[in-house]
C-alpha positions as CSV (number, residue, x, y, z in Angstrom):
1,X,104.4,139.8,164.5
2,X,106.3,142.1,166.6
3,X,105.5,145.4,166.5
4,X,108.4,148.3,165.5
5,X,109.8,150.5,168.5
6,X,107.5,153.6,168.1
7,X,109.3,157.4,169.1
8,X,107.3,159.6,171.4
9,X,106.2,161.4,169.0
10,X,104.7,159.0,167.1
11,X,103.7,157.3,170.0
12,X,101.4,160.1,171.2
13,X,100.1,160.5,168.1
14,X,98.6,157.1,167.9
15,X,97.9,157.4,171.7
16,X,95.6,160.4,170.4
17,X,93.9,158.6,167.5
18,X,93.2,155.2,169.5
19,X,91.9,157.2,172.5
20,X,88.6,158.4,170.5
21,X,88.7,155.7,167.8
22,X,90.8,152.7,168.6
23,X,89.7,149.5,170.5
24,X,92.3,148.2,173.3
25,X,90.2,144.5,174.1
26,X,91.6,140.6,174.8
27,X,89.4,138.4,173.1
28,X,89.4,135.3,174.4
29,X,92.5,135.9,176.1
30,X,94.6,137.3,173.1
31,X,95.3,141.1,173.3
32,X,94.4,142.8,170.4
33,X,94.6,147.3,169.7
34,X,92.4,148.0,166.9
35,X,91.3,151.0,164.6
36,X,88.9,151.2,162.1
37,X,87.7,154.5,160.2
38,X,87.3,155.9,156.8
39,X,89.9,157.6,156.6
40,X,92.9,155.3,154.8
41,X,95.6,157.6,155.0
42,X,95.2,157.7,158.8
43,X,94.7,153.8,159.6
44,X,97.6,153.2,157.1
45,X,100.2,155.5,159.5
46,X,98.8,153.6,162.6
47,X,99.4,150.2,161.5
48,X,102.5,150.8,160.2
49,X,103.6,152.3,163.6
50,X,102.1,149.2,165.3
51,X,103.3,147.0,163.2
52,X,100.3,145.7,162.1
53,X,97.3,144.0,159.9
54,X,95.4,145.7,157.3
55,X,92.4,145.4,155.2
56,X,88.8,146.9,154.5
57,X,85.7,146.5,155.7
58,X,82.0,147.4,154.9
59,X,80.3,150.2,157.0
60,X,77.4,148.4,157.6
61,X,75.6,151.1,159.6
62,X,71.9,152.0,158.0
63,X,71.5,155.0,156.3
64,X,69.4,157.9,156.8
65,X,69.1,158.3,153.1
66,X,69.7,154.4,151.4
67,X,73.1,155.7,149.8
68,X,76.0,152.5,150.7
69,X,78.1,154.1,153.2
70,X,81.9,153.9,152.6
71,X,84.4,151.0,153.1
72,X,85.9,151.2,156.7
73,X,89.9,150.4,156.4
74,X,91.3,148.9,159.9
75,X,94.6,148.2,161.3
76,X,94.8,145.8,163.8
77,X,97.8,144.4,166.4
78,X,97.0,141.1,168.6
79,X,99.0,139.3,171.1
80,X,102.5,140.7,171.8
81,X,102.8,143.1,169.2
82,X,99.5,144.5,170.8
83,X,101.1,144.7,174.6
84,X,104.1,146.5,172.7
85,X,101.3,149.3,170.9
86,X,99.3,149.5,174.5
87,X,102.7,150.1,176.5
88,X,104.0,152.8,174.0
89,X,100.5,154.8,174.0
90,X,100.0,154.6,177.3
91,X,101.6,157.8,179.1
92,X,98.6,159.7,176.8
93,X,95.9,157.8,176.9
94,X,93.0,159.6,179.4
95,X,91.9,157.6,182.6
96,X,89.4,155.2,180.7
97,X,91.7,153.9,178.1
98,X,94.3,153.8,180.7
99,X,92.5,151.4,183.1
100,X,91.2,149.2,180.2
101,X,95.2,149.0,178.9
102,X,96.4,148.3,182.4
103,X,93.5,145.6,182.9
104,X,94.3,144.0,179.8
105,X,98.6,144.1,180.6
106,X,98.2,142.8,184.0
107,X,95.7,139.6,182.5
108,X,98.2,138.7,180.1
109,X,101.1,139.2,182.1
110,X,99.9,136.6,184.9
111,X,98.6,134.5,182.2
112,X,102.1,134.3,180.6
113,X,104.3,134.0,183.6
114,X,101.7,133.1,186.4
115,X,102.2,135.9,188.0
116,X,101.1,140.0,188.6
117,X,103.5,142.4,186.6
118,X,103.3,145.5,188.0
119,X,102.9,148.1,185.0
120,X,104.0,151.4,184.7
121,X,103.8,154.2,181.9
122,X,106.7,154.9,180.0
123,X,108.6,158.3,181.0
């Protein structure tokens, strides 16, 4: 799936909401940006600016007081869709998040086209 050109706006947005509760990993190679919280409203927008996956999961946290904990709804973006959603985010994404992103470009990049790609934020 390829994800949709996101506008700077937007962009910064989600670079906001993955930078405290997204996920920018490579499991086994394949790049994947996810986000997975509560609230649906907010998970829906990002994967719709990503382009991607939905669906629910159960918190499965323990509970202080035995009550079930809400369902969790993620959005999630692998492969080159996900290099598209790290590359947009990435002007406004703090240090950490940076270097993960950059790690995770660079990896795929040489694993694609055998070679090091330099990679630069987006003005």
């Amino acid at each position: 799936m390829t994800a949709p050109t996101i506008d700077r706006v937007d962009a910064a947005w989600l670079a906001g909401l993955l930078d405290g509760e997204g996920c920018f990993d490579a499991p086994r190679g394949n790049p994947r940006v996810r986000v997975k919280m509560g609230d649906l409203d907010v998970v829906l927008r990002a994967g719709e600016l990503m382009g991607g996956t939905l669906h629910e999961e159960p918190d499965r946290r323990p509970t202080v007081d035995g009550r079930p904990r809400t369902t969790m709804a993620v959005a999630q973006v692998n492969g080159e869709a996900a290099i598209a959603a790290m590359l947009a985010v990435l002007p406004w994404l703090g240090s950490r998040r940076s270097a993960k992103v950059t790690e995770i470009v660079r990896a795929y990049r040489f694993k694609k086209g055998g070679k090091l790609a330099i990679v630069r934020a987006a003005a």
